[in-house]
N, C-alpha and C positions, 0 to 999 in steps of 0.2 A: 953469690950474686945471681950465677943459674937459679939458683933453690928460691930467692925471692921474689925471681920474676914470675915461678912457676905458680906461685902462694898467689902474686898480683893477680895474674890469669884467672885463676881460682875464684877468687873472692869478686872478681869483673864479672864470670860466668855465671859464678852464684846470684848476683845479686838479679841479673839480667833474668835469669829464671824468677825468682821470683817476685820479677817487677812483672812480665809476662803472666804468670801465674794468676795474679793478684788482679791485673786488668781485667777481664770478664767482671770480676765482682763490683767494682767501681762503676762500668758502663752498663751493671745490666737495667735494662727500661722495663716497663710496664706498657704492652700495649693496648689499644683500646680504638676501637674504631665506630665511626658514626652516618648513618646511612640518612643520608641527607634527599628530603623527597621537593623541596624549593630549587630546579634548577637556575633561578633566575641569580640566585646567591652562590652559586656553585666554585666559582671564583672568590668570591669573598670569601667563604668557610674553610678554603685551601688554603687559604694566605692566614687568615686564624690559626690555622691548624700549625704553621710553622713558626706563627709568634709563640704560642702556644709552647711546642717543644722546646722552645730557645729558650725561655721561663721556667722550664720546668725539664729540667734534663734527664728526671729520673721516669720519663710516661715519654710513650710516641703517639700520638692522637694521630690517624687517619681519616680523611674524607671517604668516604664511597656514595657514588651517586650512580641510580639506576642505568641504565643503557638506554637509549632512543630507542620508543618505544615499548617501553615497559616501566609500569609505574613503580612507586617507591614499595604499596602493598606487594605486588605481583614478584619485587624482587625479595622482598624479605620471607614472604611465605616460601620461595626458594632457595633463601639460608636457613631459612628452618628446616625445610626438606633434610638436607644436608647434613643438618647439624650442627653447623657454621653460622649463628647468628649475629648481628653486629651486637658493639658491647650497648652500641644506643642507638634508637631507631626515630628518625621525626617524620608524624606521621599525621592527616587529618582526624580530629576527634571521630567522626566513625568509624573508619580503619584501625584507630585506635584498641576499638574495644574489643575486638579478636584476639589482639594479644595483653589483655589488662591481666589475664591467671600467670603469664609471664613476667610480667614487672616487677622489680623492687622498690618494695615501700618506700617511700620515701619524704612520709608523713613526719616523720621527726627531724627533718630539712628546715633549716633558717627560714629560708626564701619563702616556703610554706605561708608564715604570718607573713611577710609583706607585699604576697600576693593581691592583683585587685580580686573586686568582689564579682562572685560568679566565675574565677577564672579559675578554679579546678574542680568546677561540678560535673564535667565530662570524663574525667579519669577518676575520679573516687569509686567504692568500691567496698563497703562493710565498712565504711569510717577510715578505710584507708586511701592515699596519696598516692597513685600510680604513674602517672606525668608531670613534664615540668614543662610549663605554659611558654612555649618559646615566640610564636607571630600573634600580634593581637590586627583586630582588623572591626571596624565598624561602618554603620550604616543610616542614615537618615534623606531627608533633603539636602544638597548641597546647593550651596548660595553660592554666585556671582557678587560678592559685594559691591563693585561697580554700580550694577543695574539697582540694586539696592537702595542705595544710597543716592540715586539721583529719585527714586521711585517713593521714597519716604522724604526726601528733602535733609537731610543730615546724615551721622553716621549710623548706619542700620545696628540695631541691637537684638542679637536672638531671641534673648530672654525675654522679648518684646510680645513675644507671639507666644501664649499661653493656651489655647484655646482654637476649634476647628474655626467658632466663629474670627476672630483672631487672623488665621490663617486665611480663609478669603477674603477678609480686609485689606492684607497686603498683597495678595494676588490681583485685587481690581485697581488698587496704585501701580503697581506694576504693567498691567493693563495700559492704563492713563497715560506710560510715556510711548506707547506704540510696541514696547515689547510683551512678547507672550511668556504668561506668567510662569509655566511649568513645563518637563519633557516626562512625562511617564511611559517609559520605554515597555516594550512587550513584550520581550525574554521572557521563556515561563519560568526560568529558578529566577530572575527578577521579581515576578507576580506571587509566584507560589514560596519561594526557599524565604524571601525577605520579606516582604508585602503582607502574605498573611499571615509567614510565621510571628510577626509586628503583636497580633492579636493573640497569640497564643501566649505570647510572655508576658500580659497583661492579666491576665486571666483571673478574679481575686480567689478560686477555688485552687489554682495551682493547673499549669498544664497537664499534669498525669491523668487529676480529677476530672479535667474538663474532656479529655480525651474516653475515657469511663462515660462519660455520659452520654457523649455523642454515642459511643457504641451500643448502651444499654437503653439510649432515647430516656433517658433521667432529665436531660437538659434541650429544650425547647430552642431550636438554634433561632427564632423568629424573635424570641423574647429573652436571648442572651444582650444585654446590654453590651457588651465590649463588641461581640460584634456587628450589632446593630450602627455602632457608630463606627467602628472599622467599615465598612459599607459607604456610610454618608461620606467620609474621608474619601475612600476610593472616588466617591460620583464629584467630588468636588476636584481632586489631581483629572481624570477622566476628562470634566467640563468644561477643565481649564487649558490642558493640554497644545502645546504647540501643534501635535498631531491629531488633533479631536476628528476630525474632518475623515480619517484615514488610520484608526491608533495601529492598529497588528503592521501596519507598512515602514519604520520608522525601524533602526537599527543600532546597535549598542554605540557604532560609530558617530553618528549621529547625534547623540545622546553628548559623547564627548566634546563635541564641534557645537552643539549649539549651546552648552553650556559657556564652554572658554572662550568662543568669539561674542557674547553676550546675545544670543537672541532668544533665550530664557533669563530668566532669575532663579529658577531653581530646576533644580534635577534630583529625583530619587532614586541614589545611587549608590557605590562604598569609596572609601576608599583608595580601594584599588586602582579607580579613574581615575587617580594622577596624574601619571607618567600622559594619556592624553589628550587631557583637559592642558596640561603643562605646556604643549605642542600646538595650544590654541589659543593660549592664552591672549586677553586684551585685558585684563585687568589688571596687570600689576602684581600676580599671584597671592590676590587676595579674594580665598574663597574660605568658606568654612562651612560647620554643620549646623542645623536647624531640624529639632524635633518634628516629628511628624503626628498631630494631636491625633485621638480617637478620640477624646470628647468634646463636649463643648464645657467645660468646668474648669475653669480658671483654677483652681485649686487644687486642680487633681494633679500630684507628683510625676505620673509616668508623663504627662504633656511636655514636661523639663526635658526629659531624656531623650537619650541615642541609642540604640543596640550596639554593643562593644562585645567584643568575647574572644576567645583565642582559637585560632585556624589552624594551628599547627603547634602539637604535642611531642615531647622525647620521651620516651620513657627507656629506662635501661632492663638489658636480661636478664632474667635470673637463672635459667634454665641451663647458658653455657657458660656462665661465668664467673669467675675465682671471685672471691673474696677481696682482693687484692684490685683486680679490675672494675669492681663495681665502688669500690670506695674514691677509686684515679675518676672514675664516670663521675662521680656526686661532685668530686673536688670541677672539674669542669662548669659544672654546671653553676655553682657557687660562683666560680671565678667571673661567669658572665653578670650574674646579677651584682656585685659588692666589688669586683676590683675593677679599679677606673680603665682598665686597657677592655676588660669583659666590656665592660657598659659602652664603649666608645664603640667597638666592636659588633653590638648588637642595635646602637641608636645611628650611630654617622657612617658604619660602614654597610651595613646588611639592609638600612632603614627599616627598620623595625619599631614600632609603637611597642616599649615594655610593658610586661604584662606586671609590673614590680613598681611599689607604691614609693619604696625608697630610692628610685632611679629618677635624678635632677635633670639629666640631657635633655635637649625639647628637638625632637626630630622635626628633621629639617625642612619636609613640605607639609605647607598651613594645612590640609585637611588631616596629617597626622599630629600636628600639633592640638588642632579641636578636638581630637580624640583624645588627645592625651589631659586636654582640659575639663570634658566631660567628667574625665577618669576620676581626676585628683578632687573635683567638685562631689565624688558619687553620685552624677547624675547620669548613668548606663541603665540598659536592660540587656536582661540575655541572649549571646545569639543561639537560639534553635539549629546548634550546630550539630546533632544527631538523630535530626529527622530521618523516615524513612530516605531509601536512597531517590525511590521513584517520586516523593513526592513534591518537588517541581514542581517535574514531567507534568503529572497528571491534575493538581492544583490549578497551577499555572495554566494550563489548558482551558479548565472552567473559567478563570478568571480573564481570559483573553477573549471567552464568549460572551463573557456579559460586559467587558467594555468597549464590546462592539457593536450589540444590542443584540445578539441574538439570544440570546437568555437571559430573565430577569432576575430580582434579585435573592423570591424564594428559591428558584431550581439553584442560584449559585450555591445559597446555604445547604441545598438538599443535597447536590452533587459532593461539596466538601465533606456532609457527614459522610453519605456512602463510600467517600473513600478513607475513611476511620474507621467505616465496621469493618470493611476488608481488611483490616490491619488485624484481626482479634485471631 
């Protein structure tokens, strides 16, 4: 009886070892971590991060988000210092392209085809994929439908307005009810990053080309059609301005108050004016986007369009990272655009406009919904989201002098190239 207690003991011990033994193998994980440069979602991406593991028990996704006062670049160029780079980094398309010789391909990616258009011209690279298109964000006129709608006498239709002549037609109705028709705010990356980059995506030789010319003086900027009537567009937003009177005195805040309590009809703005326009609202949260023509040609396509593009790039490392972790990165990434917790995640919880043709969710505030409608229509243009970094600054500057009047409108063109040859 001794003797088979002793066996029982035995075989209990045994098995406990190599129940022990065998644990590490069962729970071992794959880590991976993602350096998150949006603090506004930093909350949200945490809370991903642990549906995420709960899903997938064999990976531990971690958040890292820079420290106060240091940005997302500043902190990663510090794990690289180190050695220690995150397995995925999101990051602005400029910032991006410092570390595009680090990226993994990532051109034989699903997501790749149901990307929109335009939305991985900033990370390619020799015909290769080096980012995945995570914040899209756009830009045009932004309507008070409201004031619209009593200023046309029915329900105001975008598609209405084809044409600059077009465009102050409904500006002088708008006029007619006692409201001013437009806020053209005076931020120089307003004027310079959005405003004229408008003109550059236009361009029918292509931006590179038209940038060559400028430099080489190949191209007559007096007798460039695109910006000849980028110009006429400016003097007519200028004209019409709630701030005519005063334009450089007028502040972004400002911009958002008088759109949402309706003492414009329009504002040339992005997006990002939500949150508040939201906080001002008197319309019923019915606003949306409205092209901004450069010509007067009812025909001419770009007159349709909105500037759309993505803000904010992930790319993953190849420099510190196994095999094993870059494959866990891709499955992430995948997860957000095609499985419905991804997509819910990226549309209802991060409010994110996707940058993904196969994603149905319609985000939840109207001017990311108009985006999203432009999108599915293909009627976008590009955002000029790797401009020099100064050029704003220094754009924008000129541009602030000539709709003040202190410079006309050969020096604005003169000023604009000179600061294109400085670029060569």
């Amino acid at each position: 009886m001794r003797k088979q207690l002793k066996v029982a003991i035995s075989l209990v011990c045994l098995m406990m070892f190599i129940g022990c033994s065998a644990s590490p193998v069962s729970q071992q994980t794959t880590k991976i971590t993602l350096l998150n440069s949006k603090s506004e979602i930093k909350t949200q991406l945490e809370e991903v991060a642990k549906q995420y593991n709960q899903e997938h028990p064999e990976v531990s996704l971690e958040i890292i988000t820079a420290p106060e006062g240091t940005s997302a670049y500043q902190k990663l160029m510090s794990m690289y210092g180190s050695g220690s780079p995150a397995t995925m980094s999101m990051l602005d398309p400029g910032d991006t392209q410092t570390f595009l010789d680090k990226a993994v391909d990532l051109s034989k990616e699903k997501w790749v085809a149901d990307t929109i258009e335009n939305g991985l011209d900033a990370v390619k690279k020799n015909d290769a994929v080096l980012g995945f298109p995570f914040a899209v964000e756009g830009y045009g006129l932004i309507y008070n439908k409201k004031v619209l709608d009593k200023a046309t006498g029915g329900s105001f239709d975008p598609s209405s307005v084809k044409s600059r002549s077009n465009l102050n037609s409904l500006m002088a109705k708008i006029q007619k009810t006692g409201v001013a028709p437009v806020m053209l705010s005076p931020m120089d990356w307003s004027l310079g990053s959005h405003l004229l980059a408008l003109s550059y995506s236009v361009q029918p030789v292509g931006f590179p080309e038209f940038v060559k010319g400028m430099q080489d003086n190949s191209i007559d900027m007096s007798q460039n059609n695109v910006m000849s009537g980028w110009v006429q567009t400016l003097d007519l937003l200028k004209n019409n301005s709630i701030n005519k009177n005063s334009p450089l005195d007028s502040t972004y805040d400002d911009g958002v108050k008088a759109l949402g309590e309706g003492k414009v009809g329009l504002w040339f703005m992005g997006n990002w004016a939500w949150a508040g326009i939201k906080s001002n609202d008197t319309a019923n949260e019915e606003y949306g986007f409205l092209p901004l023509p450069l010509s007067d040609n009812t025909d001419d396509p770009n007159n349709a369009k909105i500037t759309v593009g993505v803000t904010k790039y992930i790319f993953i490392d190849s420099t510190a990272t196994t095999p094993q972790e870059q494959e866990e990165a891709k499955k992430f990434l995948n997860w957000m655009v095609y499985d419905k917790s991804g997509q819910d995640f990226l549309v209802n919880k991060a409010n994110m406009v996707p940058a993904f043709k196969n994603i149905d969710l319609e985000p939840a505030d109207p001017l990311g919904r108009s985006i999203k409608s432009y999108i599915s229509t293909g009627k976008t243009l590009p955002f000029m989201a790797t401009l020099p970094p100064d050029h704003g600054g220094i754009t924008g500057a000129s541009i602030q002098s000539y709709i003040s009047g202190k410079i006309d409108k050969t020096e604005l063109l003169r000023q604009i190239r000179i600061y294109w040859k400085a670029q060569q």
